[in-house]
N, C-alpha and C positions, 0 to 999 in steps of 0.2 A: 518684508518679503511677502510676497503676495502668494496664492495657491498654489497657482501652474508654477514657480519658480520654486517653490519651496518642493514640491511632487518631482518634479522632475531634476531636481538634485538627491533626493531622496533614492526616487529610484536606480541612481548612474550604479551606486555600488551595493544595493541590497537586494536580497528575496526574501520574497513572504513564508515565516512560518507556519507551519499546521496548527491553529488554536481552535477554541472553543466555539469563538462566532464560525468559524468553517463547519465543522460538525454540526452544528445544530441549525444551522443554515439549510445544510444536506438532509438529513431529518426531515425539515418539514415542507419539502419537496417532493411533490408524488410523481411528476412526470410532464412533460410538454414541452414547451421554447422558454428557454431563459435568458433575460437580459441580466448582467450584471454592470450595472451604473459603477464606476470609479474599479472598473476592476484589477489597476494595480499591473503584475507581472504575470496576471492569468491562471496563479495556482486555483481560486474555487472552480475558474472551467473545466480544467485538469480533472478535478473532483468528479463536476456534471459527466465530463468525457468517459472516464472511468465505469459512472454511474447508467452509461447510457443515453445521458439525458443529452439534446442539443443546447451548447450555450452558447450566446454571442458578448460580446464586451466592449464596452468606450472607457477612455479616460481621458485626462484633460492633462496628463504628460503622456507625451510623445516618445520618452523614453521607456515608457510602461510597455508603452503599444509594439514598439519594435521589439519588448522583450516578449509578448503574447506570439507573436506573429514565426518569431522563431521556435517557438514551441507546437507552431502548424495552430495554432488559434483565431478563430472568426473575432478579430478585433479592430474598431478604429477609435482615430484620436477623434475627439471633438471638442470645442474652445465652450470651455467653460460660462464664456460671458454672456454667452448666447442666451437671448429669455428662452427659447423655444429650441428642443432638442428636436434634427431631423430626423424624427420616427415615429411612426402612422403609429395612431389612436390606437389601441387594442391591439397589438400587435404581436406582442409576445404573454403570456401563461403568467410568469413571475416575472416580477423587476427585483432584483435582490441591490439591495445597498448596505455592504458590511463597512462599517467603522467608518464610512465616509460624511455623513451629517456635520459629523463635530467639527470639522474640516472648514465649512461653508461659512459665513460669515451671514447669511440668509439660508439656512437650509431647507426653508417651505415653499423655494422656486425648486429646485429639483425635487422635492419629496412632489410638490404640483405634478412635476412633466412625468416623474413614476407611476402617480394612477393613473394619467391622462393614457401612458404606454400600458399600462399592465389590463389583459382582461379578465383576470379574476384574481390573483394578492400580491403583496407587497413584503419584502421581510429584510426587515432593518435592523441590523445592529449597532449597538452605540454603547460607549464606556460608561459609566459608572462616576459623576464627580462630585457626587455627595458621598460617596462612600467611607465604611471604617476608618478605612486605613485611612484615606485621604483627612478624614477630620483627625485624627491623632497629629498627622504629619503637620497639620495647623494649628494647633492646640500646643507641638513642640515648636511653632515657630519655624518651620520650614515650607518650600511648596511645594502641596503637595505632586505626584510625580504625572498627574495629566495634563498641571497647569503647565510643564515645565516649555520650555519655547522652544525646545527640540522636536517637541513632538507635534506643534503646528496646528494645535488645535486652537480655535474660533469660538464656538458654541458651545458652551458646559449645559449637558444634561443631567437630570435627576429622572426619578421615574414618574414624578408629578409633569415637570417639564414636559416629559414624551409622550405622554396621553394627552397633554394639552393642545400640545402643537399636530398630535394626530386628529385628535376630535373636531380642531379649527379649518382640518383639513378631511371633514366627513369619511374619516377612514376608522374603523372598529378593529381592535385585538381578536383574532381568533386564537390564537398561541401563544404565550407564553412561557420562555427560557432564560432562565435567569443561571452565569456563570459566578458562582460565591468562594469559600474559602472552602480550601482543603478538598476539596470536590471528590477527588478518586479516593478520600480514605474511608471508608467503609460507613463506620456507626460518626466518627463525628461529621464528614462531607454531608450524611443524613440531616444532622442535626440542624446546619447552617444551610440546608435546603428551603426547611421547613421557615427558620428565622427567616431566609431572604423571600419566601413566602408573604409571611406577616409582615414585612417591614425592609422592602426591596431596596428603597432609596438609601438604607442602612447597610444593609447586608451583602446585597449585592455587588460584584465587582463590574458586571456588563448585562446587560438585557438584549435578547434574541428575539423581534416579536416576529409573527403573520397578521399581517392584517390585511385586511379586504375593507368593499366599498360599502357605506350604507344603502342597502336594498332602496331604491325608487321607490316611495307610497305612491300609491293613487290619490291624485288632489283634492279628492271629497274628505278621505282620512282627514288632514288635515286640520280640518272643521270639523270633526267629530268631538 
């Protein structure tokens, strides 16, 4: 089953719930035009809308889109297989891309067309598949539950992974948000902050970043 096949059955009979990559998404949004790549059934515009902010949306099910659209949302379809997204350079503030990387079977042609769109960051979210749980769930001999083939994921990241494939793609962390265990309970959600700190690929359940572009040197730097 290929993306668009699998997105678009996906979405005939589901809605997006309110999670963590949403919130911290919104967070590190200060204001402008937002593009949101893969945006699903339109709940983080909802958010923007909410927040004030203008947001527009593509995905690459058509069933997503009719469900934006009926919500009064600035959204179109557009075919996935395209190398080249129809939309001018610089064009929107933010390109937000939640949970959709893992999806892609090459996710460094659309992370390309998100800097190529965004004129100052980028903020991706993406699950966690070195995680805890997920090594226990290996370790008992089962798989673990992002590999499972419901959920249609492609690309397994780690946080080694994600900096890798960001840096290949001259893009720099300015944020980091890391979703771990137990989060809302006081002193231990504290504790397992701090762990997914020191040793995110561990502790970590999902990673929220911002990133922007490497500043242009002047070519004489270079040579220095």
């Amino acid at each position: 089953m290929n993306f668009k096949t699998f997105s678009n059955k996906y979405w005939q009979n589901r809605n997006q719930p309110l999670v963590y990559r949403h919130r911290a998404a919104l967070d590190l949004i200060g204001g402008g035009k937002v593009l949101d790549l893969g945006c699903g059934d339109g709940l983080f515009m909802e958010l923007l809308r909410k927040k004030g902010i203008k947001g527009s949306g593509v995905d690459f099910s058509k069933t997503a889109i009719e469900k934006c659209k009926m919500k009064g949302l600035e959204a179109c379809f557009i075919d996935g297989s395209q190398e080249n997204l129809p939309i001018a350079d610089n064009s929107f503030d933010y390109v937000t891309i939640l949970d959709v990387l893992e999806h892609l079977p090459c996710p460094e042609k659309l992370l390309s067309e998100a800097k190529r769109i965004s004129k100052k960051y980028i903020i991706i979210s993406v699950p966690n598949f070195s995680s805890l749980p997920a090594r226990i769930q290996m370790a008992r001999g089962r798989v673990p539950e992002n590999n499972k083939e419901n959920k249609g994921h492609a690309f397994w990241f780690s946080y080694p992974v994600l900096k890798s494939l960001l840096k290949k793609n001259n893009l720099d962390i300015a944020e980091l948000r890391i979703n771990t265990f137990w989060k809302t309970k006081p002193i231990v959600g504290r504790l397992f902050g701090r762990l997914a700190l020191w040793r995110p690929s561990l502790f970590a359940l999902s990673f929220v970043v911002k990133v922007k572009k490497y500043p242009v040197r002047n070519p004489v730097d270079i040579f220095c």
